[in-house]
C-alpha positions as CSV (number, residue, x, y, z in Angstrom):
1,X,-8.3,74.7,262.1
2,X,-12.2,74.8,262.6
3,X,-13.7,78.3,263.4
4,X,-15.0,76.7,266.7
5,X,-11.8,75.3,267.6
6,X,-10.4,78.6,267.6
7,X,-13.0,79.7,269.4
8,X,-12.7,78.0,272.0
9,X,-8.8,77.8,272.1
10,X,-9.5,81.8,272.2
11,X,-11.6,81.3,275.7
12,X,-9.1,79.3,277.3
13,X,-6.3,81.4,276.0
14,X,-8.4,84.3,277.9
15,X,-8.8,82.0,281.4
16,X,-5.2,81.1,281.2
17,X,-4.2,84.9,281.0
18,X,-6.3,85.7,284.0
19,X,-4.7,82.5,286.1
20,X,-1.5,83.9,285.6
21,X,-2.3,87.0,286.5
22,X,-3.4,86.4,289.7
23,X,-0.5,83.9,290.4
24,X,2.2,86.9,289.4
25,X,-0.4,89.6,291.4
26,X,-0.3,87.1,294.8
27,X,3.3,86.5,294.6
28,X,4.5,90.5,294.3
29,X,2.3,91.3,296.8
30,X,3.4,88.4,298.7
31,X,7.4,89.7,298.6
32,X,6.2,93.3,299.2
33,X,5.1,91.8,302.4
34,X,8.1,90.5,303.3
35,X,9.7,92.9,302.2
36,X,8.1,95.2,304.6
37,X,9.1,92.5,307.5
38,X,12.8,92.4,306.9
39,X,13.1,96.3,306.8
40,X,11.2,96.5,310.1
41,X,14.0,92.9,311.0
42,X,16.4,95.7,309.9
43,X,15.5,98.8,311.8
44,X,14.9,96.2,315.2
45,X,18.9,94.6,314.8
46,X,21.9,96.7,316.6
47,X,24.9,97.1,314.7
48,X,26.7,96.4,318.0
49,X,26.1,93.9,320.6
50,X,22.3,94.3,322.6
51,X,22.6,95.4,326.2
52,X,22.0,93.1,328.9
53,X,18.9,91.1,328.7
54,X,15.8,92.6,329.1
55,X,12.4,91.3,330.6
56,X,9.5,90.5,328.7
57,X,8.0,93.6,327.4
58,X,5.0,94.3,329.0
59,X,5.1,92.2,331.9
60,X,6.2,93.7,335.3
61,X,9.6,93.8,335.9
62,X,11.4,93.0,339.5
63,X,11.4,96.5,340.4
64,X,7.9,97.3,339.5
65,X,6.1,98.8,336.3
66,X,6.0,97.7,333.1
67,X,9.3,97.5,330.9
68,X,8.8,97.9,327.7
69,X,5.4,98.2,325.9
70,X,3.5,94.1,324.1
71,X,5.3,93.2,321.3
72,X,5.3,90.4,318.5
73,X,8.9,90.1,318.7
74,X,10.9,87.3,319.7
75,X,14.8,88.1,320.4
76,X,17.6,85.4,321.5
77,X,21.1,84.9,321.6
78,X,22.9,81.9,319.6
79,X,26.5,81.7,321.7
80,X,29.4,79.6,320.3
81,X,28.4,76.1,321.6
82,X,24.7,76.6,319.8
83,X,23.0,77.0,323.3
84,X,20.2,79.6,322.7
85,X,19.1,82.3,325.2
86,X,16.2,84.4,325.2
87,X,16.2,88.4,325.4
88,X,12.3,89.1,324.5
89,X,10.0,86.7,324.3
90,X,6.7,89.0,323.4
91,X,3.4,88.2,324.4
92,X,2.0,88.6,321.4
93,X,4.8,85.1,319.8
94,X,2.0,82.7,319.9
95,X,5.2,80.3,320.3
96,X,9.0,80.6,320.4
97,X,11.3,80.2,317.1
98,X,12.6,76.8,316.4
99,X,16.5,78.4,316.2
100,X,17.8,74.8,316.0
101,X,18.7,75.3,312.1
102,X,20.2,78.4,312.9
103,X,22.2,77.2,315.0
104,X,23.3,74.5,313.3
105,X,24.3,77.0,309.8
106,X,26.0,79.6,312.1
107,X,25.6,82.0,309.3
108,X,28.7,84.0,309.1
109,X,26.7,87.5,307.9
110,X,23.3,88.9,308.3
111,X,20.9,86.8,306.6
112,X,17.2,86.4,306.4
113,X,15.3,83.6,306.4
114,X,11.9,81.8,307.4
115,X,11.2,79.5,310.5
116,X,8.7,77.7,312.4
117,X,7.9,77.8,316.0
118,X,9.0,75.1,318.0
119,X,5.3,73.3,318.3
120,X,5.1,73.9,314.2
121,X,2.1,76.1,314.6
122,X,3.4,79.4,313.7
123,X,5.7,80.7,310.7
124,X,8.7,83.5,311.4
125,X,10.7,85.8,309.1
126,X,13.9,85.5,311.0
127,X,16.4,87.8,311.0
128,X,20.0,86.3,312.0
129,X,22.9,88.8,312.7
130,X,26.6,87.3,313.9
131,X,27.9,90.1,316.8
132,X,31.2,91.2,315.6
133,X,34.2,90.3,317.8
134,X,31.9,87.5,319.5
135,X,30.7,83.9,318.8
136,X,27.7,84.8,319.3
137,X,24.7,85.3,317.0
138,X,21.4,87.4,317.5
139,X,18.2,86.3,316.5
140,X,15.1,88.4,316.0
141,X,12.0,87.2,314.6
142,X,9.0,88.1,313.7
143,X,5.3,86.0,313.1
144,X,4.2,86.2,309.3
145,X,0.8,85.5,310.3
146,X,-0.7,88.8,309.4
147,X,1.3,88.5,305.6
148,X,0.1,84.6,305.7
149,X,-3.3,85.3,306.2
150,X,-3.2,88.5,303.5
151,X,-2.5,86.4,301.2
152,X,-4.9,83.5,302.5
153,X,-7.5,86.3,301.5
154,X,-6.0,87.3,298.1
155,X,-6.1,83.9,297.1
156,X,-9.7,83.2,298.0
157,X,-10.6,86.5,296.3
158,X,-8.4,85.1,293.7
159,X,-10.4,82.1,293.0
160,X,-13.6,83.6,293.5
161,X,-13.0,85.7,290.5
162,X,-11.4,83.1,288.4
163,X,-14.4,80.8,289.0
164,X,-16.7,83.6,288.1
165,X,-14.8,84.2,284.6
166,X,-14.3,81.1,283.4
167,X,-18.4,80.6,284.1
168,X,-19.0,83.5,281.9
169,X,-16.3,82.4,279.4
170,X,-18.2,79.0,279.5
171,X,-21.5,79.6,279.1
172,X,-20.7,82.6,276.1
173,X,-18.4,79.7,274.3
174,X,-21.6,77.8,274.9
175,X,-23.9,80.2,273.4
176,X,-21.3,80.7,270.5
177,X,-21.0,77.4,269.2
178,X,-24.3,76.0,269.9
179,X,-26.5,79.1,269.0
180,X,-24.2,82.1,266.9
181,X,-22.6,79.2,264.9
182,X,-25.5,77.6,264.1
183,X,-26.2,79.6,260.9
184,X,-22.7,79.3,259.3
185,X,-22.9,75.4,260.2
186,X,-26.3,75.3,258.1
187,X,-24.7,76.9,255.5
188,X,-21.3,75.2,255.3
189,X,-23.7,72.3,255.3
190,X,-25.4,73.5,252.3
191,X,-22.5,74.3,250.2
192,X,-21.2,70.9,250.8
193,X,-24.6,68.9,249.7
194,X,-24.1,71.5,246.6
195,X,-20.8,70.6,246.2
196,X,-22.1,66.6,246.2
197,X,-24.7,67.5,243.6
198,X,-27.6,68.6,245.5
199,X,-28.1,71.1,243.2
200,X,-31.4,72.9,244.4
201,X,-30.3,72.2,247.8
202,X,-30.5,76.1,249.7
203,X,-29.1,77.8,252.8
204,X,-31.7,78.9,255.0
């Protein structure tokens, strides 16, 4: 193989290194994000069955005040015939879960999973918990727009710095084949006109 093959092969090995990098770096951060959002799903979901069904936090309630403090969280209820029911609906939901697949699986144990919102602006990490003795299933969810746009920024950072090293690896491969190799070209040329009989033929 030719010196600036290798050379070169050597550069890209470098830029592949640092793609993968990043693409391992974005997606453990990414799971430690949602990993953060299913223990907070965990710590929000009653072992037992909620109480009755509470007013929107933060809104006044029929007998004055304010229940419960804003929130991000969306709660319902999933009862045996799949007809849903809402127990918080925070201001702070830019829309309500799409529960329609949840409904639909019934899941038989607590399970996590992602959803949309019903208008398919916003993406939820869902928490779905069947309510034991019942036929009925509760639902908390939670926007992953803050995790979404985390990562949004660690992949433009991401590409910002990939972009910037693979310029520099370029224009060094450049400057090491056209200029650094220059001299061991005009001397491999040499040797091979000696080699053909140019004997007074001389490296520079």
């Amino acid at each position: 193989m030719r010196l600036r093959t290798r050379i070169l092969g050597g550069f890209v090995a470098v830029l592949a290194l640092v793609v993968g990098g990043g693409a391992i770096v974005g997606a453990v951060q990414r799971g430690q994000l949602i990993d953060q959002l299913d223990r907070r799903l965990s710590e929000i979901v009653p072992l037992d069955r909620p109480g009755p069904p509470v007013h929107d936090p933060g809104r006044p309630s029929p007998e004055g005040g304010v229940s419960e403090p804003i929130t991000d969280i969306f709660i319902a209820e999933i009862d045996g015939s799949g007809a849903t029911s809402t127990i918080v609906d925070g201001q702070l939901v830019p829309s309500p879960t799409d529960l329609s697949a949840i409904a639909e699986d019934r899941p038989t144990s607590r399970t996590f999973r992602f959803a949309s919102s019903a208008d398919g602006t916003t993406r939820f990490r869902v928490i779905a918990e069947p309510i034991r003795g019942e036929a009925t299933t509760l639902v908390v969810a939670i926007p992953t727009t803050d995790v979404d746009e985390t990562v949004e920024q660690l992949v433009v950072m991401f590409v910002v710095v990939t972009v910037s090293v693979a310029a520099v690896l370029g224009l060094l491969a450049w400057w090491i084949v056209r200029l650094g190799l220059r001299p061991i070209a005009a001397v491999a040329a040499t040797a091979h006109a000696v080699a053909e009989g140019e004997r007074q033929r001389r490296a520079p």
